[in-house]
C-alpha positions in Angstrom: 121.4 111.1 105.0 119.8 108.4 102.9 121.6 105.4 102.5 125.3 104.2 103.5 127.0 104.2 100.1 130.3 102.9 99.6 130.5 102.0 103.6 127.9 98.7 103.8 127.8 96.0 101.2 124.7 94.4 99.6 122.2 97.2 100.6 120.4 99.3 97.9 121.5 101.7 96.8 119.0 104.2 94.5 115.8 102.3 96.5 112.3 103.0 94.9 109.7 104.3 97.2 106.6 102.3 97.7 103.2 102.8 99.8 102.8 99.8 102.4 99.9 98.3 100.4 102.3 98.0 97.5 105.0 96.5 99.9 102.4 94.0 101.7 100.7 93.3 98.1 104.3 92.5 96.5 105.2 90.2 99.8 102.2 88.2 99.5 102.6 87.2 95.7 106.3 86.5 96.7 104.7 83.5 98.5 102.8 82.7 95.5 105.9 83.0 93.1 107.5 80.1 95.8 109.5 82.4 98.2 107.8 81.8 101.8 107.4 84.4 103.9 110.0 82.9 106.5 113.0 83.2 104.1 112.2 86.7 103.4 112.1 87.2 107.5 115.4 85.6 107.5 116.6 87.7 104.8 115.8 90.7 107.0 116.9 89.8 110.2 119.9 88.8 108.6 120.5 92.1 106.8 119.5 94.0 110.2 122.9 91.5 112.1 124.7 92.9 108.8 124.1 96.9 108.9 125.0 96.6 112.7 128.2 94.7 112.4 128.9 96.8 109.1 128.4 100.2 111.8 130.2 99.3 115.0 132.6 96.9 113.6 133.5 93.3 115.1 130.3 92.2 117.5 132.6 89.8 119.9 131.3 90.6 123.5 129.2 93.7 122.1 126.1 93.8 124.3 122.9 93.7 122.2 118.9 94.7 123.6 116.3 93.8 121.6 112.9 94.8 122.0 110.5 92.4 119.7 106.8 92.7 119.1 104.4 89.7 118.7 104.0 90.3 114.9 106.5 89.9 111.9 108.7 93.0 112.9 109.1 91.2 115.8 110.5 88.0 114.2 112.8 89.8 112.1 114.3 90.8 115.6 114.3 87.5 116.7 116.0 86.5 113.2 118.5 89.5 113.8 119.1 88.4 117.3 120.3 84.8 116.3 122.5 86.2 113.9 124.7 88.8 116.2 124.9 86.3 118.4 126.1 83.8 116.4 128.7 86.2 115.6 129.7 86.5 118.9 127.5 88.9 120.7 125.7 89.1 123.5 122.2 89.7 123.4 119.0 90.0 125.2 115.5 89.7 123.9 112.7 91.5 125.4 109.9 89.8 124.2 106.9 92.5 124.7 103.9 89.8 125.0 103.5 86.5 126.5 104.4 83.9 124.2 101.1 82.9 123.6 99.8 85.9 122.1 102.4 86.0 119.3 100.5 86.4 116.3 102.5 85.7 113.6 103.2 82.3 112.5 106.7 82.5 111.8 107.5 84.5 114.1 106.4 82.2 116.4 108.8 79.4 114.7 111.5 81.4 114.9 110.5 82.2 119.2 110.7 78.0 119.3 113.7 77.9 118.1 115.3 80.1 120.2 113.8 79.8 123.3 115.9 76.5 125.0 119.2 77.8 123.1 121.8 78.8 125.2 123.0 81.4 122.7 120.9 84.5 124.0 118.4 85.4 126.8 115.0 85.8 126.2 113.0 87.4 128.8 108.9 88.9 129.7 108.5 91.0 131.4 105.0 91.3 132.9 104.9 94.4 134.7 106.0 97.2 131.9 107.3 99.7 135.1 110.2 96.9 134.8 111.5 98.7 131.4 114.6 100.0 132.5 117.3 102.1 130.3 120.4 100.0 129.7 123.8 100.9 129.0 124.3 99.0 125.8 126.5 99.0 122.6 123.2 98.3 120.6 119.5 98.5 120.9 117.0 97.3 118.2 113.8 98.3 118.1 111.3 95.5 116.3 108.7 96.0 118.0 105.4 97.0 115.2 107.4 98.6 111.9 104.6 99.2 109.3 101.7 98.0 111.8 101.6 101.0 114.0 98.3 102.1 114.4 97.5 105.5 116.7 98.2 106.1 120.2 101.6 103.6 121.5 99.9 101.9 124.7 101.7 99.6 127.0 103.9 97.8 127.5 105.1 99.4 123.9 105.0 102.9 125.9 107.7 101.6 128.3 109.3 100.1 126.3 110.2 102.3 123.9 110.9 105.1 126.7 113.5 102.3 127.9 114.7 102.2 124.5 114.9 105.9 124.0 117.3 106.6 127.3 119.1 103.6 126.4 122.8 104.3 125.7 124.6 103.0 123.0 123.2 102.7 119.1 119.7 102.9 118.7 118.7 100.8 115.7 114.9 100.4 113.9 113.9 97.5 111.9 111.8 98.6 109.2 110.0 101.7 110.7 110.6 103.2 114.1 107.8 102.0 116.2 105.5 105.4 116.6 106.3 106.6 112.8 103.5 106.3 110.5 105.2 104.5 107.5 102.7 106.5 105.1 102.3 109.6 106.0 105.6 109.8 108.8 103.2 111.3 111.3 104.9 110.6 115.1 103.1 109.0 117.8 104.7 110.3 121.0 106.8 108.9 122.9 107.8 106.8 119.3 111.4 105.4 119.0 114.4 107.6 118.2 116.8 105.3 116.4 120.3 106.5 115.2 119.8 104.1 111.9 117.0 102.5 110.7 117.4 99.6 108.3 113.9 99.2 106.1 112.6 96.1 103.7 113.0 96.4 100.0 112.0 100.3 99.4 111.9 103.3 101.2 108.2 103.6 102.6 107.0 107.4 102.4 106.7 108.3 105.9 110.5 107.6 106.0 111.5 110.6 104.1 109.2 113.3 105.6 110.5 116.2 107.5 108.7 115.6 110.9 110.2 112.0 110.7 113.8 112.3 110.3 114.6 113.1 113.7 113.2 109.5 114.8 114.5 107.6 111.7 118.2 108.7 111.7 120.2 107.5 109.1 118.2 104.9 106.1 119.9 101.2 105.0 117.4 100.0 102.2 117.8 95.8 102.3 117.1 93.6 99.5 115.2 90.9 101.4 114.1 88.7 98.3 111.2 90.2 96.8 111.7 89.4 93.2 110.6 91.7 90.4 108.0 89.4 88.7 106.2 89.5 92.3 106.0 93.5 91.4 105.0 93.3 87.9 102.9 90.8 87.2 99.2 89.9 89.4 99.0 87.8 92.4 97.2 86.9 95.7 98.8 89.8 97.3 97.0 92.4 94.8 93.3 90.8 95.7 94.2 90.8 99.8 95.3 94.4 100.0 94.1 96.2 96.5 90.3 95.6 97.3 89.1 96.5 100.7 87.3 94.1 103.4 84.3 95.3 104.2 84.5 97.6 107.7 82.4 96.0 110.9 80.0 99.5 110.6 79.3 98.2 106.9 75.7 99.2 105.6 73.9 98.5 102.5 75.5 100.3 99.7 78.1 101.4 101.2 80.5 99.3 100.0 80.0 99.8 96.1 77.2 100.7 93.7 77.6 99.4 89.6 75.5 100.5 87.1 75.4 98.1 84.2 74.7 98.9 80.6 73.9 96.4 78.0 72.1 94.2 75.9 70.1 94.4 73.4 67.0 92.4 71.4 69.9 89.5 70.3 71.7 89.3 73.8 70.9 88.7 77.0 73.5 86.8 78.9 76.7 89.2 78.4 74.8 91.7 80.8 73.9 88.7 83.1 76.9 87.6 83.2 78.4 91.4 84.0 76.3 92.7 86.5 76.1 89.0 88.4 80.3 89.4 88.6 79.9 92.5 90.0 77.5 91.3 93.2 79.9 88.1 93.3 83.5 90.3 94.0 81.7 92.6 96.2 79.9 94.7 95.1 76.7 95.7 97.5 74.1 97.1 94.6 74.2 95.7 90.7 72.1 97.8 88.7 71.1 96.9 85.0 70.1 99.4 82.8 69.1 97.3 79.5 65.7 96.8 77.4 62.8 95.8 79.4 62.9 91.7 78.4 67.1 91.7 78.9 66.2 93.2 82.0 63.6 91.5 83.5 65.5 88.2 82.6 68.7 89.1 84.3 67.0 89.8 87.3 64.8 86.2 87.3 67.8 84.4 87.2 69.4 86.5 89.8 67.4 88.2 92.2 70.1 90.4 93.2 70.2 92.4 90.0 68.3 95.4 90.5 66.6 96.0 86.7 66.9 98.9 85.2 64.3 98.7 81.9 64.8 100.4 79.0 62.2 101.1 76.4 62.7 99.4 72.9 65.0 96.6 71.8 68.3 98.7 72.1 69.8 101.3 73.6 69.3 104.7 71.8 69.6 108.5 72.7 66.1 108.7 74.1 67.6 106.9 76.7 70.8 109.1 77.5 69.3 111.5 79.9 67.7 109.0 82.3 70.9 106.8 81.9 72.6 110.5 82.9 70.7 110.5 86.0 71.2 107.0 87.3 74.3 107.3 87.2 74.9 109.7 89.6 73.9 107.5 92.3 76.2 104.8 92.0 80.3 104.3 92.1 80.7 102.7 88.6 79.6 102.6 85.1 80.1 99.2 83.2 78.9 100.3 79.3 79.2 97.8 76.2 78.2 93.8 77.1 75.3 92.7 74.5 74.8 96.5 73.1 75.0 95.4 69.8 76.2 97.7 66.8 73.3 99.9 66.2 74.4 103.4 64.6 72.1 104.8 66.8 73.0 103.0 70.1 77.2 103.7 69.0 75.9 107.3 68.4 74.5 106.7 72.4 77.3 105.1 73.5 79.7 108.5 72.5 77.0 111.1 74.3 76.5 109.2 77.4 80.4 108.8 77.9 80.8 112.6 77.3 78.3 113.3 79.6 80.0 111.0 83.0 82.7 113.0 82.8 85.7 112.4 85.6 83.1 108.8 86.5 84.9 105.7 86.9 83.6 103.7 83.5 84.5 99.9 82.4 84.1 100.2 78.3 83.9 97.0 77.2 82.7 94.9 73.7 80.2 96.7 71.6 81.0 99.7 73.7 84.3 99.5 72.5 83.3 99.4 68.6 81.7 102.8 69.1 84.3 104.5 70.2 86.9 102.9 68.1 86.5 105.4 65.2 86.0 108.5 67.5 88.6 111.2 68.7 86.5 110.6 72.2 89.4 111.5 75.2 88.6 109.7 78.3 90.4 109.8 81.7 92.4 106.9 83.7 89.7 106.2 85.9 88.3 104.6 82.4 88.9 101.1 82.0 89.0 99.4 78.2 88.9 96.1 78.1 89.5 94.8 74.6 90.5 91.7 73.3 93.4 91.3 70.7 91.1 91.8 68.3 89.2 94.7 69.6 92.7 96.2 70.2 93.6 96.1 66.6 90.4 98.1 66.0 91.4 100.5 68.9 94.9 101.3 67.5 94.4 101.2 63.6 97.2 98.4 63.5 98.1 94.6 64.9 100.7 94.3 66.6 101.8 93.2 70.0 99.9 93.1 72.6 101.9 94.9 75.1 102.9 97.7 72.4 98.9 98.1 71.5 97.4 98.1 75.7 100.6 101.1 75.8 99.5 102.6 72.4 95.8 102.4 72.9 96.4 103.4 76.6 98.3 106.8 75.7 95.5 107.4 72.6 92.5 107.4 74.9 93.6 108.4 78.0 92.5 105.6 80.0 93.5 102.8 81.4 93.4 99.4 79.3 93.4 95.5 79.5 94.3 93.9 76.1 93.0 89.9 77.1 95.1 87.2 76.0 97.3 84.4 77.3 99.1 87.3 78.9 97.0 89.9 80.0 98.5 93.6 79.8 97.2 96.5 81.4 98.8 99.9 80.8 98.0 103.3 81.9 98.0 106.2 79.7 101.7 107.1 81.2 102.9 103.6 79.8 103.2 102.0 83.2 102.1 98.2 83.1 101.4 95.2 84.8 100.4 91.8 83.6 98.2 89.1 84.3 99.1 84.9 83.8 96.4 83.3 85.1 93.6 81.7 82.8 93.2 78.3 80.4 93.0 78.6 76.8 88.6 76.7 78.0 88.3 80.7 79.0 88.3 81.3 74.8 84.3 81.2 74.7 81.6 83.6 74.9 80.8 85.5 78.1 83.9 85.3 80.0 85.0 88.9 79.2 81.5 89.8 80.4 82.8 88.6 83.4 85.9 90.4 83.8 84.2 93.5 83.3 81.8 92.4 86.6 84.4 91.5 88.7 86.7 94.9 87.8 83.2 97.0 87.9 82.7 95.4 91.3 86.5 95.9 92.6 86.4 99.0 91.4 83.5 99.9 93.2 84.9 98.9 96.4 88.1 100.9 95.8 86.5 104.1 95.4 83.3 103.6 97.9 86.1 102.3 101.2 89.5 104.2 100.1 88.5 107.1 97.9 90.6 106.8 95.0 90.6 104.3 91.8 94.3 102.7 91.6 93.0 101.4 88.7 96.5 99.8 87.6 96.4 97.6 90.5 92.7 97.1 90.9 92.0 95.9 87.1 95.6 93.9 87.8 93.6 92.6 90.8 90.5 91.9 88.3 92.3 89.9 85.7 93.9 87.7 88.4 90.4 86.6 90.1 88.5 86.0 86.4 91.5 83.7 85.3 91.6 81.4 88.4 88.3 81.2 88.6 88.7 80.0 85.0 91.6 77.8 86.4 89.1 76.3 89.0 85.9 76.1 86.9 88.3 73.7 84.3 89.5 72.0 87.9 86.1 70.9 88.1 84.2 70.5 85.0 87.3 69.8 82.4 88.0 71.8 79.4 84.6 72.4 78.0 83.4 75.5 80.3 81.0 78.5 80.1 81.0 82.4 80.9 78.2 80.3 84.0 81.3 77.9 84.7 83.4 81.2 85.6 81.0 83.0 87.3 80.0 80.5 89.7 83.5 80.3 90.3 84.3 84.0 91.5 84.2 83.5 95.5 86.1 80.0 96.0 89.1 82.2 93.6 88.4 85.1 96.5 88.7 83.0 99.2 91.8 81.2 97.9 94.1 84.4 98.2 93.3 83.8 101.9 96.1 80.6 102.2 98.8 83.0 101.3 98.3 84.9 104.5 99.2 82.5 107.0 102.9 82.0 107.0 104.9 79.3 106.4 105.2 78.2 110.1 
């Protein structure tokens, strides 16, 4: 039975689903919309004290276990534990690590201020044999929720066998500890709860059939999460959109871009592009462009691997080689500094045709060439024009959300119409959008950019978690280009360049890392 309808106020009713790196992602820009992380754990522990006393009634005298974990599941126990008892409960706290390994910062505030009260007992054990089933009205489990991770080893083991021969209503915060919240997979010896009361959406592993014996009945709480925290970019879609490199990391393995461009007039778009890419992660930048572009790129940065092509633009004697490269990397980035040749948007069409199913960023020039074409791509495409090149795209002006949906469902792919407001729309008319930037980002070379760091994101996507998400991952894209926009102006005023932004890319990285450490 999903949900408690008509029986427990101010829980959701018709929940979305979401995967946990949309949950974690949507947390994290929370904190960046203003909303710490330690309201939304109050929020839960409080809604975890309500679902109880909404179940078993009055909680005067009710005799309440806890079992809490050292991470945040664990302090939304310890916030659930303050609340029954301030309601007249009495409750114990088993507190599964020493209080010196908690590793979550607010749960650890919420520990302090808890830990001298009179108001409940909380107690280590430091022998797990000492687990013993109790003969309770209710037990909570808050021990790991979304953070389980393999085999359950002690003193969760115990623990949870405690909890499971327990008497009295077994409850789960978030996710039973043992239940994979993606893929509902059971660990054994996981917790069986009776109800389980989980943050903000149903998480998939929730609703599969080998996990409904251990999650029991479903409360879906609103915690807090807002809806612009959702829709448009943040921190959140940086930290857990684009993967860390793993410790076993080797050369290449974490994302290969091939970049296309230039031509006898332009040689810093393609700079600029394939630079980006090396600067949000990518391990390999290749450039494909005519011999002095280059050769020029790669003076400037050594870690541009040239790719010369003969002649001063790119042409069809070149498709068949470009063909070939590109098999050996991740992504294609086609269009900074082409030009608008006949012959190289003649190119531009062929090549496309032949990557077919590749993971492509069209951008500029690029974008003119197949602007009059009935070309269908796929939505591991990316175009990203400007409002301008949008108009071209659609046939009309308009607005820009209507045209990045339009031009979205025309091509098949996935776009980014740039503005003060970026939009990026797949072809199914699902969107996102983007607020970060300063009006100093309005000069040449910054798009260039943008394509870089979502070629090199993308790249990293595909290479570590073997799939595209391109919603999220160009989302992710916008958001570092425009603060590193925000910071370059920080430093240098209003008179910036493409350079300004690109040399800016890794302090806008790092800064996604403040909104991970709690509030505490």
């Amino acid at each position: 039975m999903l949900g408690m309808p008509n029986i427990c106020a101010g829980f959701i009713k018709e929940p979305q689903i979401l995967s946990i790196e949309d949950i974690r992602s949507y947390e994290i820009n929370n904190v960046y919309n203003g909303i710490p992380l330690l309201l939304l754990m109050e929020n839960a522990g409080r809604a975890v004290a309500d679902a109880i006393e909404c179940r078993i009634g009055d909680l005067k005298n009710k005799r309440v276990i806890v079992y809490a974990g050292r991470g945040g599941n664990g302090g939304d126990a310890l916030v659930a534990s303050k609340h029954l008892s301030l309601r007249g409960a009495d409750v114990t706290v088993y507190m599964l690590y020493d209080f010196n390994l908690i590793e979550h910062q607010d749960t650890l505030v919420n520990l302090k201020s808890l830990i001298n009260t009179k108001q409940l007992k909380i107690i280590h054990l430091q022998d797990p044999n000492e687990y013993k089933p109790q003969d309770a009205d209710v037990l909570i489990d808050g021990i790991l929720g979304i953070g389980v991770k393999g085999k359950l080893r002690e003193p969760i083991a115990s623990a949870l066998k405690a909890f499971n021969s327990s008497t009295g209503l077994r409850v789960a915060i978030d996710v039973p500890t043992g239940v994979d919240p993606e893929t509902g997979n059971v660990a054994e010896g996981a917790a069986i709860a009776d109800v389980t009361i989980t943050m903000h959406s149903l998480k998939p592993g929730l609703i599969k059939d080998e996990a409904k014996h251990y999650v029991g009945e479903i409360m879906v709480a609103e915690i807090g999460i807002i809806k612009d925290s959702e829709i448009y970019s943040g921190p959140g879609d940086v930290l857990f959109r684009i993967p860390k490199r793993p410790k076993d990391a080797i050369k290449g393995g974490n994302g290969k871009v091939l970049t296309i461009g230039g031509s006898y007039h332009y040689f810093g778009a393609p700079y600029y592009a394939s630079s980006a890419a090396l600067l949000s992660g990518a391990d390999l930048s290749f450039l494909a462009s005519p011999e002095k572009v280059a050769i020029s790129a790669a003076q400037n940065n050594p870690g541009i691997i040239p790719f010369p092509l003969e002649g001063d633009y790119l042409n069809e004697n070149h498709i068949s080689e470009l063909a070939e490269e590109a098999k050996r990397v991740d992504v294609v980035a086609i269009g900074p500094g082409l030009g608008n040749k006949e012959e190289t948007k003649e190119a531009v069409i062929k090549l496309i045709n032949l990557l077919k199913g590749k993971p492509i960023v069209i951008d500029a020039d690029a974008l003119k060439s197949i602007a009059n074409s009935d070309i269908k791509l796929w939505e591991e495409v990316v175009l990203t024009p400007h409002r301008g090149e949008a108009a071209l795209l659609a046939g009309r002006t308009g607005d820009p959300e209507e045209l990045s949906i339009e031009i979205a469902k025309k091509y098949n792919a996935t776009v980014i119409v740039k503005g003060p407001v970026d939009v990026i729309c797949l072809p199914k008319g699902k969107c996102r959008y983007n607020k970060t930037g300063h009006p100093a980002m309005a000069v040449g070379g910054t798009g260039d950019v943008l394509t870089g760091i979502i070629s090199g994101f993308l790249s990293r996507r595909i290479t570590l978690m073997k799939n595209a998400n391109t919603l999220h991952v160009v989302t992710a894209a916008a958001y570092i280009s425009g603060k590193a926009g925000e910071l370059a102006v920080k430093e240098k005023g209003e008179n910036i360049t493409a350079l300004d932004v690109l040399n800016n890319i890794q302090n806008a990285i790092k800064e996604t890392e403040v909104y991970t450490r709690g509030s505490g």
